[in-house]
Each structure stands twice: as C-alpha cells, then as structure tokens.
N, C-alpha and C positions, 0 to 999 in steps of 0.2 A: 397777728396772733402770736407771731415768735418774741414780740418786744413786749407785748403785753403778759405773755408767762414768763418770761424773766424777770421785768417788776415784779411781778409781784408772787416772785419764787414758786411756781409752778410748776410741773412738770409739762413736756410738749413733745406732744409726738404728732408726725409729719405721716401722709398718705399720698404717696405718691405713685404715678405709672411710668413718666419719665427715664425712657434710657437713652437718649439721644438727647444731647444739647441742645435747642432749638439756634438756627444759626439767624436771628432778628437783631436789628437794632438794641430793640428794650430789652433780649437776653443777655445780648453782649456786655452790656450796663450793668445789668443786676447780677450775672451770673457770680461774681465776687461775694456778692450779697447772699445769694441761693447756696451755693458752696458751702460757707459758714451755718445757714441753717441745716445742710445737711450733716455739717460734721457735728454739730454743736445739738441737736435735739434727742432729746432723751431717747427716743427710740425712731424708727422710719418704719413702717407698713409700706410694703409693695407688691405692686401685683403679680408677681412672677419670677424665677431666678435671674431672668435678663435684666431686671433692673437692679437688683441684688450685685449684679456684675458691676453695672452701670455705678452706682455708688460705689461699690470696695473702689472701682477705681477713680474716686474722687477722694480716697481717703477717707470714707466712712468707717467705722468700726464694724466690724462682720458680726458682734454681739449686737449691737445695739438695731441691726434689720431684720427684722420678720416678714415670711413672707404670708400672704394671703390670695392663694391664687384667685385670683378672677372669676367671680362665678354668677347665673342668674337664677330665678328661682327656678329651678328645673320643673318641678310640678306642671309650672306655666307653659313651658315648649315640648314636654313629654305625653301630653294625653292624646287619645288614640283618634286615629283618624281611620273610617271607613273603607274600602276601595272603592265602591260607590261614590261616595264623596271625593275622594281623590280624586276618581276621572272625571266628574264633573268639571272639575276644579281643571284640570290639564285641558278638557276640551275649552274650555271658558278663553282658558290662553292661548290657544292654538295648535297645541303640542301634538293633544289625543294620542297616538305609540308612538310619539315623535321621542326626541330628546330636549329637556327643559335645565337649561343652565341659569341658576338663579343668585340674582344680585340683591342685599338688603342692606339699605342706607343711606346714605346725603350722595347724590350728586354733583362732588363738588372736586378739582381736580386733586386731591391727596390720594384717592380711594383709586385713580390709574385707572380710570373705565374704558379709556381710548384702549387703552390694550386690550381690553378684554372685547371689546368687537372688532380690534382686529383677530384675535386668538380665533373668533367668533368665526370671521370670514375665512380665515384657514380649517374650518371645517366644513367649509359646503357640501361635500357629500354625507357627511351625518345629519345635515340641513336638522340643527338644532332652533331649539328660542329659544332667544336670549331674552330674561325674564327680570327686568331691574326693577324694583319697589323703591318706592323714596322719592325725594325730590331736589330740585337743588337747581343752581345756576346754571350747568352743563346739561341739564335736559335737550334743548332745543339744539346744540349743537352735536349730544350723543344720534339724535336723530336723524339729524342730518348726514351723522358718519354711517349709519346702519345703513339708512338707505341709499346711500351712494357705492355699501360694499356690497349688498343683495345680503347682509343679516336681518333676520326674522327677530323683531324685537317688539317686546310690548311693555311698554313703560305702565307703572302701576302708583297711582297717588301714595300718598301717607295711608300707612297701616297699622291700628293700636297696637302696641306690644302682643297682648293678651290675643290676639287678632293673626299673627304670623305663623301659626304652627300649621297651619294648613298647606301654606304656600313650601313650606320646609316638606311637610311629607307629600308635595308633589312635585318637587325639583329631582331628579337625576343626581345633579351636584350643586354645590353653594362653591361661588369664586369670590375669591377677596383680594383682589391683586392691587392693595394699596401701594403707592409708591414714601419714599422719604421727599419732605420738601423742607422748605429752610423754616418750618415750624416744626420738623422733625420728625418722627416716624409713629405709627399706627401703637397708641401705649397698649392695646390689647387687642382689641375687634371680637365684644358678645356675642353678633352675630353667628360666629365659628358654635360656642353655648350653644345655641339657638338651634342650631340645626343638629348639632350632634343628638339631641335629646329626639330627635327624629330618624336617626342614624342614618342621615344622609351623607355621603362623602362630603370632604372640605376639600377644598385647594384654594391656598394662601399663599404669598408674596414671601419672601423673607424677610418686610419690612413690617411682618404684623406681629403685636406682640404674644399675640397665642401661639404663633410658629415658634418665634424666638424664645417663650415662656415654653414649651416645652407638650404643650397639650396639644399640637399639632405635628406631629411626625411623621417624617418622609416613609411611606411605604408602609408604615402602622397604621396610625389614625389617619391620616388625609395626607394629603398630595404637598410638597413645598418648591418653590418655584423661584429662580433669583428676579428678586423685585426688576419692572421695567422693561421684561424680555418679556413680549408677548410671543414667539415662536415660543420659547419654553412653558407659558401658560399655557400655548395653543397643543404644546406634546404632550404636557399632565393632563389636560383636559382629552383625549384623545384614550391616553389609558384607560382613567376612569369611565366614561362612557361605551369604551369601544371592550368591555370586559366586566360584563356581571358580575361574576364571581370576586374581582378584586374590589367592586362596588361596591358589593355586599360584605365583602372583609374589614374593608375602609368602614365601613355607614357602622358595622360592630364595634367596631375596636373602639371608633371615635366617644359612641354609644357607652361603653364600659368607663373610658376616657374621663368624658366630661359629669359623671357620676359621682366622681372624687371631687369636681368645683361645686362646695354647696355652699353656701349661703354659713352653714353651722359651722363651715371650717373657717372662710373667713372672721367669724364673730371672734371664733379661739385665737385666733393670730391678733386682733387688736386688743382682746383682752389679754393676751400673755404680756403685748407690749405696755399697755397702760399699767397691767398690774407690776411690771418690773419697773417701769419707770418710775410709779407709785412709791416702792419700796425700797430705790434707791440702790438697786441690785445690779444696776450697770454698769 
C-alpha cells in the first residue's frame, strides 16, 4: 500500500497498535522496511499514547501521529442487565454468592492464562470461578491445570460480540494478564471496553495496551499487575474481590473511563490525520 501511494503521489497514512517490535525472523527482515514506512508516511493513527511513545522513539515525527484511542461501540456492552437475570446467569456458572473471575478471549499462550489459575489457586479460601469464554489451543491443557490445582473453572465456547455483556455484568472482575512473547505485546485488549461499560473492575498485565495506553489505571480505573507474576495477579485479585467498596470505585471510575473511547472520537483522529495529510500541512 506504501509503494503504491508513492507512485502514484498519494497521501498514506498508517494505522497502527504496535509498540513493541515483534522479536520474529520476518520482523527482524522487514523491520528496516517498517521503520522507513513509519518515518516516511504522511501521517500514523494509533491506538494510544504507548504507541505514540513507541514511534517518537523510532524517530517518528510527533506531528505527523495521532492518536485514536481504542474504542468499541459502547452502546453494544452498556445495556442494562437485570438482577434477576444476572443470578441466573451466575447460578448457570456455578458461582451463585460465590466469586466469578472472568476471562474473554482466545486461549492461546500470549493471553498468560497459566497464571491466572495459578493466581486462581492462591485463592482457595475465596473459592472463586474462574470463568474463561473463548477458545483456543490451551483449552485442554488450562483444564488440566485447574483441575490438578482444585480451581473451580468453567470453560465457555465462542460468544457473539453482541452476546458478552451479560457474562461482563455477572463477573466480580475481568483479568487480562496477557504476557509479551517474541510476537510482541497485547496492542490494546477491547475486552477491558467491554466490560468497563458494565463497570466491572479490570485487572491487567502491564503488557496490555489499555494498561499502558492509559485507560486502565493502577488504583483508579482497575487493577495493574507486572506482566508474568501470577502472586501479584493473585494480590490484585485479592483486593478487588476481598473489598466492595474499592470494586465498586474500580467498576465507576473504569465506567466514566472508558466513555471517553467512542467510536466518534476515533473517526476525528483519522479524519484530522487524512485531512492534514490531504493538505499537505505536515
């Protein structure tokens, strides 16, 4: 796309989440390659200050990045869920007044799940369930670690988008304890969206980019955790559960938080970039 706007004098602007180099074979290659598209395109969209970082320090122009934070349709994860419906929903899982710690996503080793049942089994007196939606390669071996640790876990198929907000307002908390692999690090994690609009607490990895983007904050909006330490997931998770009131501060704040990622703001952020790139004003 970059060689084809430059024949034929174009403008070209770049969308990226990347703030970690992927450390693979074909990046290692290209990245010479990549590099130059990032200094050399009229503008870059990205999702967050952390990639903003991520480029200046490749030598990007700090004019020529805009950011567009991350957003999903909120509409979509914000409509109201009953109590009624709720505890169905929690009994359905197993929970009923239990505690419901809830996972949504691919089961696949980036997303750090080994940790998050261990974190799991260091709570056995809060004897939580652990609630993972999705599917993926590490299914049969997550299971295998649950029940060899005595975690109460119930694995949940594919769920449509449109489909999740339920499972969001009957979790306790959403964990994301993504790890960095040599494909690099988590560019954002919607999920976090997803459930804020539910204002359920978050707890995130530092390897996720809505930690590092800024809409997930230690002790404000949700829980942050150093990627790969499951005792430290296993302590943030501890807080949030073992204290309503900061639950409920969390599940707020995040609430107010992720309000400001819409859809309409991103739209301004690639039109501000198209249209300066447009006009030659970079």
């Amino acid at each position: 796309g970059y060689g084809l706007a430059r024949l034929r004098r174009k403008p070209f602007v770049l969308w990226t989440g990347l703030w970690q180099h992927p450390d693979t074979l074909f990046h290692r290659l290209t990245f010479p390659l990549l590099r130059h598209i990032y200094r050399h395109a009229d503008a870059v969209v990205v999702y967050g200050a952390h990639v903003r970082g991520y480029l200046t320090g490749l030598g990007v122009a700090p004019e020529r990045i805009f950011v567009a934070e991350h957003a999903v349709d909120n509409g979509v994860y914000d409509r109201p869920v009953s109590e009624p419906a709720r505890s169905r929903l929690r009994a359905e899982l197993g929970a009923g007044d239990g505690k419901i710690v809830l996972y949504v996503g691919r089961l696949a080793p980036s997303k750090g799940l080994s940790d998050l049942v261990r974190a799991a089994a260091a709570l056995a007196d809060l004897r939580p369930v652990l609630v993972l939606v999705g599917e993926g390669e590490l299914r049969q071996a997550l299971e295998a670690q649950a029940s060899a640790s005595g975690v109460q876990a119930r694995f949940v198929p594919h769920v449509a988008p449109e489909e999740l907000y339920p499972y969001y307002a009957a979790a306790d908390v959403l964990a994301l304890p993504s790890v960095t692999t040599r494909a690099g690090k988590e560019p954002w994690g919607l999920v976090v969206n997803e459930a804020m609009n539910q204002a359920t607490p978050v707890v995130a990895s530092s390897a996720v980019g809505a930690a590092a983007g800024g809409l997930v904050r230690h002790g404000e909006t949700g829980m942050v955790f150093p990627e790969g330490d499951a005792a430290a997931l296993a302590a943030v998770l501890r807080k949030v559960l073992g204290d309503p009131a900061l639950a409920r501060r969390l599940g707020r704040a995040g609430r107010e938080a992720v309000g400001r990622h819409t859809n309409e703001r991103m739209a301004e952020a690639f039109l501000a970039a198209a249209g300066r790139s447009r006009n030659g004003t970079l």
